[in-house]
C-alpha positions in Angstrom: 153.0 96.3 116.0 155.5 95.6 113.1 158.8 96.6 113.7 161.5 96.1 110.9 164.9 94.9 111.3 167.2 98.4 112.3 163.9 100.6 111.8 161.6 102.1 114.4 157.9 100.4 115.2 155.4 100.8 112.6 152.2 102.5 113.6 149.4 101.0 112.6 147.2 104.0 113.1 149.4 106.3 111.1 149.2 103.5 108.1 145.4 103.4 108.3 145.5 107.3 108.3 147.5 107.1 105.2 144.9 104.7 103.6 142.0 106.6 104.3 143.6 109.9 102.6 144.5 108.3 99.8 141.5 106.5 99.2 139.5 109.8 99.4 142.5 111.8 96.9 141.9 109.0 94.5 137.8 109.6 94.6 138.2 113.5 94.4 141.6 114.0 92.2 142.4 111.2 90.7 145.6 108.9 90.7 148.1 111.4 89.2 147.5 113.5 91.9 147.6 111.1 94.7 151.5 111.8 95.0 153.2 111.0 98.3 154.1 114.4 98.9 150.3 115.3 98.6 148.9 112.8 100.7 151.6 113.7 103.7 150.1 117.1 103.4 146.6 116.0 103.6 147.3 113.6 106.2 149.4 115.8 108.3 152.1 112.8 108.3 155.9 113.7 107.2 156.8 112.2 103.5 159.6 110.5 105.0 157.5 108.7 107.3 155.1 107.4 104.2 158.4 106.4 102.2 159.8 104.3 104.9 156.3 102.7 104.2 155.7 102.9 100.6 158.8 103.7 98.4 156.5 104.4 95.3 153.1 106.5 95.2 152.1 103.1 93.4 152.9 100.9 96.5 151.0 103.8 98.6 147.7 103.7 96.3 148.0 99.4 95.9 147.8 99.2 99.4 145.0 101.8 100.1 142.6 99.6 97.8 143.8 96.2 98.3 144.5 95.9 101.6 141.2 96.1 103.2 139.3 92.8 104.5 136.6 90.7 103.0 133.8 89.6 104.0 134.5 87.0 106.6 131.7 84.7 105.1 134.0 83.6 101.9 136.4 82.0 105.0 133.5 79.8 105.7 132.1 76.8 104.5 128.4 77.5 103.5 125.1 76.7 101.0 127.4 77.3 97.6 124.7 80.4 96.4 125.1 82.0 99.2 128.5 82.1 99.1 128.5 83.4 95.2 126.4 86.1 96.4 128.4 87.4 99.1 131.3 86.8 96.9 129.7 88.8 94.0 128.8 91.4 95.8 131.9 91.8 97.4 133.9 92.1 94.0 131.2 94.4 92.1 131.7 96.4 95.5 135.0 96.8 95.2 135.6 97.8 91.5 132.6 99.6 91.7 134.5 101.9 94.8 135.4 105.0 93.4 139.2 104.9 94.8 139.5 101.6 93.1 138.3 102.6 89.5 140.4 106.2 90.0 143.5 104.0 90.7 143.4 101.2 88.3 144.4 102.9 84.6 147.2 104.1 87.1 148.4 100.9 88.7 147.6 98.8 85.3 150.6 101.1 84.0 153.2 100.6 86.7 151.9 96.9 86.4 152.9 96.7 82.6 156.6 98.3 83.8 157.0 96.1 86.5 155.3 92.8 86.2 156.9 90.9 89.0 155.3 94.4 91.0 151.5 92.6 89.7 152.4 88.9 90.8 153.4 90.1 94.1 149.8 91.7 94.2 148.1 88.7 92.9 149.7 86.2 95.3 148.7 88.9 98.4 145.6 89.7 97.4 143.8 87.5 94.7 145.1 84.0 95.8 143.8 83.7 99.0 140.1 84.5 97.9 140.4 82.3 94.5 141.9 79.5 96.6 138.2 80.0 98.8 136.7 80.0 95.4 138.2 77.0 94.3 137.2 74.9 97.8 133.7 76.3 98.0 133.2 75.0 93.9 135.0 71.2 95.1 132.2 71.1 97.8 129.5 72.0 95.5 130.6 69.8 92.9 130.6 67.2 95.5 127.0 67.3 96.4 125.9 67.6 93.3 125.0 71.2 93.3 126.9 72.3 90.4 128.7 70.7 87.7 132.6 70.4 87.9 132.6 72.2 84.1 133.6 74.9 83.8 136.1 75.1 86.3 136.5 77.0 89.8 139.5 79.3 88.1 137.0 80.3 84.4 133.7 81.1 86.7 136.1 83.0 88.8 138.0 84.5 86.0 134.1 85.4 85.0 133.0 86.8 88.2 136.4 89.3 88.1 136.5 89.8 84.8 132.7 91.5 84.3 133.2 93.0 87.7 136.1 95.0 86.1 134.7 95.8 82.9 131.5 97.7 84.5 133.0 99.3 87.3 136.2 100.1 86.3 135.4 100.9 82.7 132.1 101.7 82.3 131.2 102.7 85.5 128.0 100.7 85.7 128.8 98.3 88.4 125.4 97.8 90.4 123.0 95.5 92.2 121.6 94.4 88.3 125.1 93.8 87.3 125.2 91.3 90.5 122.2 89.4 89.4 123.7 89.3 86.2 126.5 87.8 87.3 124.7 85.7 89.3 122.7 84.6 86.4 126.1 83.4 84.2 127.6 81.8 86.7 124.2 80.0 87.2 124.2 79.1 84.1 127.4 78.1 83.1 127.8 75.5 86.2 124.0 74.4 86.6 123.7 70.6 87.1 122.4 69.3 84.0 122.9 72.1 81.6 124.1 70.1 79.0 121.6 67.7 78.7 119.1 70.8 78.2 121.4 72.0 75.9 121.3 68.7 74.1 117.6 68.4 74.3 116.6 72.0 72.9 119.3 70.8 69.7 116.9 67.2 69.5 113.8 69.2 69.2 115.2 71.4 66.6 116.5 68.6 64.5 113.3 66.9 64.6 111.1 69.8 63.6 113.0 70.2 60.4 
């Protein structure tokens, strides 16, 4: 149990119950209404108790959608497609969850007022899984699965950046959008893509 310096034990089960009423306000009301003093109501937990916590409803919501676990198979080594499909679905799943896309135009505010507020975020949450990214790539680069180019941080960058787009935005995030994903990450970091590349140019040139 965490216990912080001068303050009473935290309970754990109290915090999850937190997380769990927040995630289901931000599905069914959205973030503006996924206040503090609403979600001590719904949870039947005191606002003091939730402050002590979270000082700011954005705190309260960031933790509700980011801290939850991911799959443990992106903590272990294995076959490099594998790993970019439980990877892929994990992140389409996660923008794609209706809490997540309910908090985000809220969050990406408080983000834009308080930047450091994001980097603390990214470090916490992002890091850790890019950094699993990054080893998984090295090892398929190494046997000669993939090509080192692009790098592990653009295909990543990819991966994140068309999950966000349909789930958060457009709301289209689904098991096609994985394959798709799938298929431009493929792709981009295929062994030997270049020389194809280079090859469909030569056959073009010579039919002129």
């Amino acid at each position: 149990m965490d216990k912080r310096q001068g303050g009473r034990p935290r309970d754990p089960d109290k915090d999850d119950a937190v997380r769990e009423t927040v995630r289901r306000m931000l599905a069914a009301d959205g973030y503006q209404r996924t206040t503090i003093p609403a979600v001590a109501r719904a949870a039947g937990i005191g606002a003091p108790t939730i402050y002590r916590r979270w000082p700011t409803q954005a705190a309260m919501v960031e933790s509700a959608i980011a801290d939850r676990p991911w799959p443990e198979e992106l903590a272990a080594p294995s076959e490099f497609r594998y790993y970019l499909l439980v990877l892929v679905r994990a992140v389409v799943g996660y923008f794609a969850d209706p809490a997540t896309r309910a908090a985000m135009p809220g969050l990406l505010v408080e983000y834009y007022r308080e930047p450091s507020q994001y980097a603390v975020l990214v470090e916490r949450t992002e890091m850790p899984l890019r950094e699993a990214f990054r080893r998984a790539h090295a090892g398929a680069v190494g046997s000669g699965e993939r090509a080192d180019q692009p790098g592990a941080d653009a295909l990543f960058d990819t991966i994140v950046g068309m999950a966000v787009y349909h789930g958060v935005l457009r709301g289209t995030a689904d098991d096609a959008l994985v394959e798709q994903i799938l298929d431009v990450v493929d792709a981009a970091s295929s062994v030997g893509r270049g020389l194809h590349v280079d090859e469909t140019n030569s056959n073009k040139e010579r039919k002129r």
